[in-house]
NUFIMAR-115403 format. One line per 5 residues: number of its first residue (from 0); for each residue x, y, z of N, C-alpha, C, O. Coordinates in pm, whole numbers. Example, Ala and Ser with C-alpha at 12.3 -4.5 7.8 and 13.67 -1.06 7.14 Angstrom:
! NUFIMAR-115403
0	1319 -569 780 1230 -450 780 1320 -330 780 1424 -332 846  1285 -225 708 1367 -106 714 1290 3 787 1341 114 804
***
This chain:
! NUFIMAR-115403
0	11748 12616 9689 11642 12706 9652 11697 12822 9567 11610 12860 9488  11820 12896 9555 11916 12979 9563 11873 12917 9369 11827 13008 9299  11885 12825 9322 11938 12778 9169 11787 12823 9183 11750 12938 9161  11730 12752 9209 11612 12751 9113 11548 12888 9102 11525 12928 8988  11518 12964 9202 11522 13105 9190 11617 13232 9056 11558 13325 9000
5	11769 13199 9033 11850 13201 8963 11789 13138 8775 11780 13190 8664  11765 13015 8830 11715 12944 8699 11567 12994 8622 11532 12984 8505  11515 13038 8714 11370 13072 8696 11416 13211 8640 11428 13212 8517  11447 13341 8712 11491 13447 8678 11579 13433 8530 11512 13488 8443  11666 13395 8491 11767 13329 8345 11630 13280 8243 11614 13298 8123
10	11532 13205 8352 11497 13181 8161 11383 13250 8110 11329 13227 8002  11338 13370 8227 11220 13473 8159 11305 13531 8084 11245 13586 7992  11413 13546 8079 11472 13605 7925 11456 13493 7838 11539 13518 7751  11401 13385 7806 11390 13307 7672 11264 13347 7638 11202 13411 7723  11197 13316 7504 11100 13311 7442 11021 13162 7467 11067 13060 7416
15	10921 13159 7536 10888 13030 7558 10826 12966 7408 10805 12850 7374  10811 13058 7356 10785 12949 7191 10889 12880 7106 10885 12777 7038  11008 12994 7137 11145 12973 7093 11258 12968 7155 11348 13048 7136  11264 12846 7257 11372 12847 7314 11484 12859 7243 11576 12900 7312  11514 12838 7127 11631 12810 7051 11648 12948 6978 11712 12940 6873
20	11606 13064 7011 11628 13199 6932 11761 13217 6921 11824 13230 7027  11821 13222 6818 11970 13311 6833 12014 13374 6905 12122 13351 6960  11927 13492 6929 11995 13623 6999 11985 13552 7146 12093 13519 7194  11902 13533 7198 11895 13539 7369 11973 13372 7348 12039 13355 7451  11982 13283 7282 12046 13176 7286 12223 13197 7305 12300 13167 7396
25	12243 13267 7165 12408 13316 7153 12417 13389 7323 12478 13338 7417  12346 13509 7326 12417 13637 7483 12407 13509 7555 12510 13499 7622  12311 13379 7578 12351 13310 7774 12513 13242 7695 12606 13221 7773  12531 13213 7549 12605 13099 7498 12728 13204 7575 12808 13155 7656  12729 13326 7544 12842 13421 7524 12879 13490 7676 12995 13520 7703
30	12778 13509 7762 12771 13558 7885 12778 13491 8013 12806 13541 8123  12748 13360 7981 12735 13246 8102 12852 13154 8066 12938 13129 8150  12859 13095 7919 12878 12919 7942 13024 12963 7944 13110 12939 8030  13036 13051 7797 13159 13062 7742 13278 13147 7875 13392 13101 7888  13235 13261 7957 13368 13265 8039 13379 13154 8173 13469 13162 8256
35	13271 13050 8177 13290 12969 8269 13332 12991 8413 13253 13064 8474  13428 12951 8479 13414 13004 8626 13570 13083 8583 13656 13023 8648  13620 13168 8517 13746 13255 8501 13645 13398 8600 13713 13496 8630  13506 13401 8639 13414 13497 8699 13342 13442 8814 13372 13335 8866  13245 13519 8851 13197 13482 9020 13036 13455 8940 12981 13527 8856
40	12992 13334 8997 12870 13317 8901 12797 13433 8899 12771 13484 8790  12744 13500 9037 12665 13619 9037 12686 13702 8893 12601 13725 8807  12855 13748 8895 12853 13806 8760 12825 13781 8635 12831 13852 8534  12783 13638 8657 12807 13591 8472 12628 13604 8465 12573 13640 8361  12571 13578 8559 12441 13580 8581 12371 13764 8542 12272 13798 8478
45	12478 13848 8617 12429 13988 8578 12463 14022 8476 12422 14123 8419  12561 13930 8425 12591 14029 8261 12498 13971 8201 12489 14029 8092  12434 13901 8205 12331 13791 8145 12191 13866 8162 12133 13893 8057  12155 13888 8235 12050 13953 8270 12028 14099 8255 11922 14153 8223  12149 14160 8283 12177 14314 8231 12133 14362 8385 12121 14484 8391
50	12108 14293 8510 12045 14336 8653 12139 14207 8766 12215 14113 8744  12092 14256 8860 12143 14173 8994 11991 14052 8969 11877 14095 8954  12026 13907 8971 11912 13824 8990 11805 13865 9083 11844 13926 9182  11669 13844 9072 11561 13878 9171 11449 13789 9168 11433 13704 9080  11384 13806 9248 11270 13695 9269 11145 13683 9191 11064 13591 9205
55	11133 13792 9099 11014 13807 9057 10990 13672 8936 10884 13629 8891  11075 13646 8920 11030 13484 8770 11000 13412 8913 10905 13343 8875  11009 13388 9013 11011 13291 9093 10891 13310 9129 10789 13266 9076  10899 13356 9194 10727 13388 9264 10661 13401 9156 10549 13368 9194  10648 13438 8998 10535 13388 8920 10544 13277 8912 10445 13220 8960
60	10616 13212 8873 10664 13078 8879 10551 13001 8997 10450 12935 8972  10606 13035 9126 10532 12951 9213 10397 12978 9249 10333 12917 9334  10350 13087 9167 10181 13109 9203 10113 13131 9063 10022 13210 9040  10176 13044 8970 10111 13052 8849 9964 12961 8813 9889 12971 8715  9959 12896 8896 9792 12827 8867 9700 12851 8991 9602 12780 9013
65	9742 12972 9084 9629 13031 9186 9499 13114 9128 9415 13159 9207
***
């Protein structure tokens, strides 16, 4: 549950028209993939986000057609 929460939170930073934008494409390319595990995922996740992960993409996520 832990990812998908994580995953959900990571991709309200994309543009859902443009997943492929440069900018927010390059910072996950540059902040996540590229230092790989040399970090503690949490961190690669907060430099990514610019915050500690939280629930709020999730819970829209899971009550989006109520």
């Amino acid at each position: 549950m832990w990812s998908l929460v994580i995953a959900k939170d990571l991709f309200s930073k994309f543009d859902d028209a443009n997943l492929l934008a440069p900018a927010v494409a390059g910072r996950y390319r540059d902040t996540v993939l590229a230092p790989g595990g040399s970090k503690p995922a949490g961190g690669l996740i907060s430099d990514f986000l610019g915050r500690p992960f939280d629930f709020k993409a999730w819970e829209a996520w899971l009550n989006r057609d109520k």
